[in-house]
C-alpha positions in Angstrom: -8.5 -17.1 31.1 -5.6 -18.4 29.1 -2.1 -17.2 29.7 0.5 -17.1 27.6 4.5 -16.9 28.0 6.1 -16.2 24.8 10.2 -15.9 25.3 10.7 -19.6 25.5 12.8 -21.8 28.2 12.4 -25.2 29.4 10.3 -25.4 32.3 7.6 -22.1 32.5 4.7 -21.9 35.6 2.4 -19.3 36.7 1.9 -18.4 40.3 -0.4 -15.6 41.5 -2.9 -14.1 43.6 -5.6 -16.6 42.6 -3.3 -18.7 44.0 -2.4 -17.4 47.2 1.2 -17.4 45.7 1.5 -20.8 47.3 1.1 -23.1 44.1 2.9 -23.3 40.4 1.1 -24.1 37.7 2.9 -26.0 34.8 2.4 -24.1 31.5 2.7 -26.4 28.0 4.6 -25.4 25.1 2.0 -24.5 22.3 2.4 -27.2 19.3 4.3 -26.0 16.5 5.8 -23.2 18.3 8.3 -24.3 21.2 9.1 -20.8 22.5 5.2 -20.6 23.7 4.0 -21.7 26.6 -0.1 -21.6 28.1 -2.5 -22.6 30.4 -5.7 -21.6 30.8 -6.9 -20.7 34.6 -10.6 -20.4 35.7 -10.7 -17.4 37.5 -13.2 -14.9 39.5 -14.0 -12.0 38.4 -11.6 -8.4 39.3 -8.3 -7.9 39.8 -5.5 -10.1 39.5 -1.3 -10.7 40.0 0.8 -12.6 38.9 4.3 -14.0 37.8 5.9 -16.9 35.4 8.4 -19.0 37.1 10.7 -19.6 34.3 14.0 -22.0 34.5 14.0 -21.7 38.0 14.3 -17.7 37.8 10.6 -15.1 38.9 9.6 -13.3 35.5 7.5 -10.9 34.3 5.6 -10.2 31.1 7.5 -6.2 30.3 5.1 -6.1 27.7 1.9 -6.5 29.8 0.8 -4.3 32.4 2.9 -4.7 35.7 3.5 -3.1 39.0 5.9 -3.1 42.0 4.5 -4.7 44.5 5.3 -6.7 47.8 5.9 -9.7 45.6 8.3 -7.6 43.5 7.2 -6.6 40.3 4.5 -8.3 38.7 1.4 -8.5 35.9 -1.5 -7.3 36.5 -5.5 -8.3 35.2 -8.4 -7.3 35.6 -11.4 -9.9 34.9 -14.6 -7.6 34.0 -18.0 -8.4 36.1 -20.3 -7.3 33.0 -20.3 -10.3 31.0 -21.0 -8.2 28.2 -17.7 -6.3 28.6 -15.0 -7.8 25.9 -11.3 -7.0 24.8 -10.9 -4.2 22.7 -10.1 -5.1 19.0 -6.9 -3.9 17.4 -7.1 -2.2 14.6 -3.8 -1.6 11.6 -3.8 2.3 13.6 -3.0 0.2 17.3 -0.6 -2.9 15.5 0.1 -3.9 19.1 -1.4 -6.9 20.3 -1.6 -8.9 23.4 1.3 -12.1 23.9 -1.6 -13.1 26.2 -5.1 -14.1 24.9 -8.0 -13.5 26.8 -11.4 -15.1 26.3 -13.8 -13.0 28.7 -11.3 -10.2 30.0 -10.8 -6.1 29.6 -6.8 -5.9 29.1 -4.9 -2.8 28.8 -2.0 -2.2 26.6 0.6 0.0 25.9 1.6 1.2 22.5 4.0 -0.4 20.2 7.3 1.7 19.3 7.1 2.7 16.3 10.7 3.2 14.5 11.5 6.5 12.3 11.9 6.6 9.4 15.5 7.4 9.9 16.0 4.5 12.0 14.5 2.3 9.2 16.7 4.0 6.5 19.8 3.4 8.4 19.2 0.2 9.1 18.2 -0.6 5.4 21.9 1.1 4.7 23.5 -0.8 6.9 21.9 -4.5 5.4 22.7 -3.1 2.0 26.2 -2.2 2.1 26.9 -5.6 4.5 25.5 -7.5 1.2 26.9 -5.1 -1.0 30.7 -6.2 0.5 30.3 -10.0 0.6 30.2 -12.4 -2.2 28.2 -15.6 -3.7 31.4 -17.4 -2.9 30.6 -17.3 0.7 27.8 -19.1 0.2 30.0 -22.3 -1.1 30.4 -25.1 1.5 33.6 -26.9 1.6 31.7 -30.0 0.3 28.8 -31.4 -0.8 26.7 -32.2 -3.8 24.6 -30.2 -6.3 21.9 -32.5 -8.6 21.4 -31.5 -11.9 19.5 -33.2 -14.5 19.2 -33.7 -18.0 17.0 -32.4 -20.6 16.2 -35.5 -22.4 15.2 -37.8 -19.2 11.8 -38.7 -18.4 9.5 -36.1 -16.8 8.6 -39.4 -14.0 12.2 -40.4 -13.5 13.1 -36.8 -12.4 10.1 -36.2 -10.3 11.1 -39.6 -8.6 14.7 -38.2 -8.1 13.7 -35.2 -6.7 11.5 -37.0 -4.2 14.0 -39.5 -3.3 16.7 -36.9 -3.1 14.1 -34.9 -1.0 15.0 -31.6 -3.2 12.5 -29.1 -4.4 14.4 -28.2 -7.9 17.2 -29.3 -10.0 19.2 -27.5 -12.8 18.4 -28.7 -16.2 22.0 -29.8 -18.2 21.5 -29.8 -22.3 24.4 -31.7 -23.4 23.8 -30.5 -27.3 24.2 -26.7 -26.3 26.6 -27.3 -23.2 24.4 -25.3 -21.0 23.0 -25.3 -18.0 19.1 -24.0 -19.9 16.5 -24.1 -16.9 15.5 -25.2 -13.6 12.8 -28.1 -12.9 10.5 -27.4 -9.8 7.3 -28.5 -7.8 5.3 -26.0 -10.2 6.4 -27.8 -12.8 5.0 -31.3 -11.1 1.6 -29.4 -10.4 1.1 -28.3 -14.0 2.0 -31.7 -15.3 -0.9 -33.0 -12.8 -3.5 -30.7 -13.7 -2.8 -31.4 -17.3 -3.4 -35.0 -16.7 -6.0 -34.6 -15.1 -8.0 -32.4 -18.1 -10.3 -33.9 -20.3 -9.4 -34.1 -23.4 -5.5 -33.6 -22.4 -2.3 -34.3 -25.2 -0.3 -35.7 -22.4 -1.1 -39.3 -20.7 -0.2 -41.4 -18.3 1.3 -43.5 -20.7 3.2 -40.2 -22.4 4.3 -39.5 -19.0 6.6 -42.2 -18.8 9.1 -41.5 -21.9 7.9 -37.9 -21.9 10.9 -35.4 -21.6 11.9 -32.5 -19.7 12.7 -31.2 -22.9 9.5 -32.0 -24.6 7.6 -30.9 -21.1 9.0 -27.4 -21.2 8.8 -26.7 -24.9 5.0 -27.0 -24.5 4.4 -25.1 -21.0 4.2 -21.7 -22.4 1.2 -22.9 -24.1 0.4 -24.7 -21.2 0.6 -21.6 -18.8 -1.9 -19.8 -21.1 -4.3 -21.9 -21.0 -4.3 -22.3 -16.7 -3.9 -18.5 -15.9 -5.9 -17.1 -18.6 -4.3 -14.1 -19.1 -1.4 -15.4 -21.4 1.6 -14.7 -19.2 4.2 -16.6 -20.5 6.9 -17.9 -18.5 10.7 -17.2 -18.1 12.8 -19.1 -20.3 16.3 -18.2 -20.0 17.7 -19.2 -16.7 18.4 -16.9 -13.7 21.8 -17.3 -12.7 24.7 -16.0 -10.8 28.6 -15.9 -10.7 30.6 -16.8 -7.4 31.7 -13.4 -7.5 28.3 -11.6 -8.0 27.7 -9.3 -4.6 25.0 -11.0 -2.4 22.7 -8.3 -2.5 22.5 -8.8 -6.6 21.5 -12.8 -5.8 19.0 -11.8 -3.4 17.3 -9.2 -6.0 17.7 -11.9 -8.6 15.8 -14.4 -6.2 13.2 -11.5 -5.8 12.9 -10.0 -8.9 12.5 -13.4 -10.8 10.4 -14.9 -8.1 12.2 -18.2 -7.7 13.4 -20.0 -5.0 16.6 -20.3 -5.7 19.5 -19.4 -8.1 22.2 -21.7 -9.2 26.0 -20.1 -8.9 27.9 -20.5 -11.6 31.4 -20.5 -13.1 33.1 -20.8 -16.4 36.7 -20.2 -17.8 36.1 -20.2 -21.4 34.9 -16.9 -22.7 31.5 -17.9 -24.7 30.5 -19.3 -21.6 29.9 -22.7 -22.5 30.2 -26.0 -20.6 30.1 -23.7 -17.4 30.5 -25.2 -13.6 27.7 -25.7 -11.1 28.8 -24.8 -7.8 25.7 -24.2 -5.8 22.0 -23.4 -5.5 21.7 -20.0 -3.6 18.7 -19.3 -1.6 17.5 -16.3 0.6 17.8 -18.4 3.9 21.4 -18.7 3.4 21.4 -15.0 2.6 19.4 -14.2 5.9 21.5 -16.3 7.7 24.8 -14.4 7.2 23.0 -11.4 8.1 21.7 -12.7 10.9 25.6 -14.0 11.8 26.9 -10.5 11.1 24.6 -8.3 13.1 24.4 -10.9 15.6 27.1 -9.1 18.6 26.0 -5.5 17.5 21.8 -5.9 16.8 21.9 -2.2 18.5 23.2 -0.8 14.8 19.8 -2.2 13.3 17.1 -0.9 15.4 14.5 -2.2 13.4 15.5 -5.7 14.7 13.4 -4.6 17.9 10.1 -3.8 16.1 7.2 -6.6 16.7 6.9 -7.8 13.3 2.8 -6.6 13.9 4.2 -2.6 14.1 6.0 -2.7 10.7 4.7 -3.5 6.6 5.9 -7.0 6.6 4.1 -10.1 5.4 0.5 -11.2 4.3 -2.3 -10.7 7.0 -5.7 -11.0 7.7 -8.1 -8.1 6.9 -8.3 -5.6 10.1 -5.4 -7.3 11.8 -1.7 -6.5 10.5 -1.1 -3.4 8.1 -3.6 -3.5 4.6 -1.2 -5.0 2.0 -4.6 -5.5 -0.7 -3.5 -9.0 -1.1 -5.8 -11.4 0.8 -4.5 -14.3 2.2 -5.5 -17.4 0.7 -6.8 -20.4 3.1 -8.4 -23.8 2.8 -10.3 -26.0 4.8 -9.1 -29.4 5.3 -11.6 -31.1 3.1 -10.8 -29.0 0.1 -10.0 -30.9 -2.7 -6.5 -31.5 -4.0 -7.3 -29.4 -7.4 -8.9 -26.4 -5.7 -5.4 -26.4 -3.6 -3.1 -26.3 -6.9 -5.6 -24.2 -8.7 -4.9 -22.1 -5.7 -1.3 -22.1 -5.5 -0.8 -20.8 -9.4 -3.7 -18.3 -9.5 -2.7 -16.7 -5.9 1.4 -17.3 -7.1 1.9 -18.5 -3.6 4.0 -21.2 -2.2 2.0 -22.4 0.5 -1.5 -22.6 1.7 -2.7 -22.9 5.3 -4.8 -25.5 5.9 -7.6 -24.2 8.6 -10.8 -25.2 10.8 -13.9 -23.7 10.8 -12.4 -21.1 13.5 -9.4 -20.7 11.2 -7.0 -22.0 14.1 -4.3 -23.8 12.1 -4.6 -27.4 11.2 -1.8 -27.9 8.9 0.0 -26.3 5.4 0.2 -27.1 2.0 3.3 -26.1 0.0 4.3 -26.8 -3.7 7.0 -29.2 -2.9 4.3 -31.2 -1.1 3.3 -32.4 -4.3 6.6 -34.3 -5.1 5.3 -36.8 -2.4 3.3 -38.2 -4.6 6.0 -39.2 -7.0 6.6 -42.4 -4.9 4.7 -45.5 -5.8 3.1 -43.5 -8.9 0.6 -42.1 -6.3 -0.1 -39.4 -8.8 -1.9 -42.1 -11.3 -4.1 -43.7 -8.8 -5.8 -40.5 -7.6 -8.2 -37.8 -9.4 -7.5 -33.9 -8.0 -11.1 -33.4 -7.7 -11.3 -36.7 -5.8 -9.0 -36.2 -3.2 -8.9 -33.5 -0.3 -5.8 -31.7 0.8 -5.9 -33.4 3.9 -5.8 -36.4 2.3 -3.3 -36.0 0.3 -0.9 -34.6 3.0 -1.1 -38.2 4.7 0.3 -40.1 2.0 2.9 -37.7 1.9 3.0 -38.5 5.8 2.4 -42.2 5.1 5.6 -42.2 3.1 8.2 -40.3 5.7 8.2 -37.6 3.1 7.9 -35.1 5.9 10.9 -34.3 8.0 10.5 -31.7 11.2 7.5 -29.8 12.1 5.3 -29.3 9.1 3.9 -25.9 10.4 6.7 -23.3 11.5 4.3 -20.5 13.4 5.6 -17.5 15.4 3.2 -14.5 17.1 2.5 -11.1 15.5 4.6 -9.9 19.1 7.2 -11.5 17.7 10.2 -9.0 17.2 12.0 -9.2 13.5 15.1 -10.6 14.7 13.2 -13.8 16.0 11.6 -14.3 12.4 14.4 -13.7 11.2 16.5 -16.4 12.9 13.7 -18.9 12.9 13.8 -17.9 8.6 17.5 -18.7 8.6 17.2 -22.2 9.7 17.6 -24.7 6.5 14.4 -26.0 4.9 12.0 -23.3 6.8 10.6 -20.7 4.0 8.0 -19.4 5.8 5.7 -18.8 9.1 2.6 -18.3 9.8 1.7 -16.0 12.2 -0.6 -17.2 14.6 -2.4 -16.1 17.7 -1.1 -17.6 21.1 -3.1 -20.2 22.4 -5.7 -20.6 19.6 -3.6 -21.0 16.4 -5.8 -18.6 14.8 -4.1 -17.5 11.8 -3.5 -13.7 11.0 -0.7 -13.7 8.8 2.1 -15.5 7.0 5.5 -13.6 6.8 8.0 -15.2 4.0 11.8 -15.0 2.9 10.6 -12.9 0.7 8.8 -10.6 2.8 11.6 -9.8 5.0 14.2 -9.2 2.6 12.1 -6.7 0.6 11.3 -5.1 3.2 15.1 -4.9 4.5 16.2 -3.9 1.1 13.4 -1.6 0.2 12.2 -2.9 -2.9 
């Protein structure tokens, strides 16, 4: 039997009737996900109480089945005797699921709120108009440093800046035009790679070292073609945004164009030329002033409440979240590094999980990964079809390149607000949703995902 408390604190045990209520037992938090803490009991089969002992304070699970009792009120279980008997799958009609996993145990549960529609329009009005009244300028910090490059350096010399500066895109500068005329990205790395790695390829090792941005993204159109097959061609013109632009039109920019991020802008001569970079806006930075503003009066949004498993948000495995048609892509750990980009473009996602036979999670792989391999010219002395994923995410480990946790999970219980804050923290783009105690994976839930489904669109 494996219990699981999910509402964090710093010291968590269980105590129950299989215990006599005489001993604690120390619960761990879950790897990855420090809010989570389990252990897994033996028990005997029928029925069962019992109570976390959290921070020093008796608790019980309000979202498990409890009564009042001599011991006050506590959880209740009940272990089947057929051995035949299992839980009760969940299907996108019951979203709820259990914040405690059971291996060979009948658990009941009660519905999942759902929130009207009014509710949810109200609370779409309210995050509109809030981002509707404030401005890019907000976004500005008092100081710091935006990196920009320019057009006519070395494709290798800027991947090797952004690695060193540990940044996932830059603004490109053309000096001729005295315009900011692009952005340069992971994507643009993984192209570059696969294109080396054709037979037959224009573009060499060799070429790599005095070939230019400029040169680079004159032939990527082309390039593009060829990879997708289906001749999209890809933006040009650079997405941009003026300090004074409402932060609800930066977030639909961000959304609309699908890019991480969108440089802010000012100029004071009217043609626009020769124009100032101020900062590179992105949707956490969004999400974290709404999650600043609403934080004293969350009672005005009541969708904040809703287990992110009850509402259409995010990616998820067939039969376990709301049907979205998009499958979620996944790789095992000896996948090569090829299949993984060829992945990344075809799907258009940012990340991949990386998963075990039992698709518990192992690990992720996310475009900027790939500017890891910048360092020591890495990216010469391998062949994509060579090398697997896991591989390739230890040299990136080999050379510090990883700061933090590399997988940022949270549970499908999980209420929006808690995504939502765990989103707003710098550098964290996604999560993967994850069930307690196995890592299983039934979802990932981005940026993205949470602010189209606050604003609508």
């Amino acid at each position: 039997m494996r219990f699981v408390w999910p509402y964090g604190g710093r010291r968590v045990f269980l105590s129950g009737s299989f215990t006599r209520w005489l001993e604690h037992i120390p619960m761990s938090p879950m790897e990855g996900c420090p809010t989570v803490f389990q252990v897994i009991c033996s028990l005997s089969p029928g029925y069962h109480q019992f109570k976390f002992f959290v921070d020093g304070e008796w608790r019980h699970d309000e979202h498990q089945p409890f009564v009042n009792d001599n011991y006050g009120i506590v959880n209740t279980i009940f272990i089947a005797r057929e051995p035949n008997l299992v839980a009760p799958s969940f299907s996108p009609e019951t979203p709820g699921r259990s914040n405690m996993d059971v291996d060979d145990a009948f658990v009941s549960s009660e519905p999942v709120p759902t929130v009207s529609d009014a509710d949810l329009e109200a609370s779409r009005h309210r995050v509109s108009a809030f981002l509707s009244r404030h401005t890019a300028y907000e976004l500005l910090a008092e100081s710091g440093k935006v990196i920009a490059l320019d057009v006519n350096i070395a494709v290798k010399q800027a991947f090797h800046i952004l690695y060193e500066q540990g940044i996932p895109v830059a603004p490109l500068w053309d000096s001729c035009k005295g315009q900011f005329v692009g952005v340069l990205s992971a994507l643009d790395f993984i192209l570059i790679l696969r294109e080396l790695g054709n037979h037959g390829s224009n573009l060499t090792e060799e070429e790599l070292e005095t070939h230019t941005i400029s040169a680079w993204k004159e032939g990527k159109v082309y390039l593009g073609r060829q990879i997708d097959g289906n001749a999209r061609s890809y933006p040009r013109c650079l997405v941009q945004a003026g300090p004074y632009d409402s932060l609800k039109d930066v977030a639909l920019k961000i959304l609309k164009s699908k890019v991480a991020t969108v440089p802010i802008m000012h100029s004071t001569s009217q043609d626009g030329s020769f124009p100032q970079l101020l900062h590179l806006a992105t949707l956490s930075e969004i999400l974290k002033c709404i999650c600043r503003h609403f934080k004293h009066s969350a009672s005005s949004l009541p969708i904040l409440q809703q287990p992110i498993c009850s509402i259409p948000l995010g990616t998820w495995v067939p039969n376990i979240g709301e049907p979205n048609g998009r499958p979620l892509a996944m790789l095992r750990p000896n996948a090569t590094l090829g299949a993984a980009l060829s992945l990344l473009i075809q799907a258009e996602v940012s990340s991949i999980p990386i998963v075990d036979k039992n698709d518990s999670l192992l690990d992720i792989y996310s475009r900027s990964d790939i500017t890891a391999l910048a360092k020591d010219k890495a990216y010469a002395q391998i062949h994509l079809d060579e090398i697997s994923v896991h591989q390739a995410l230890q040299l990136g480990q080999d050379a510090n390149f990883f700061n933090g946790p590399r997988c940022q999970m949270c549970l499908g219980s999980d209420t929006l607000h808690k995504v939502m804050e765990r989103l707003a923290n710098p550098g964290v783009r996604r999560l993967v949703i994850v069930e307690a105690g196995t890592k299983r994976v039934e979802g990932i839930v981005s940026l993205s995902d949470v602010f189209r489904f606050l604003l609508g669109v």
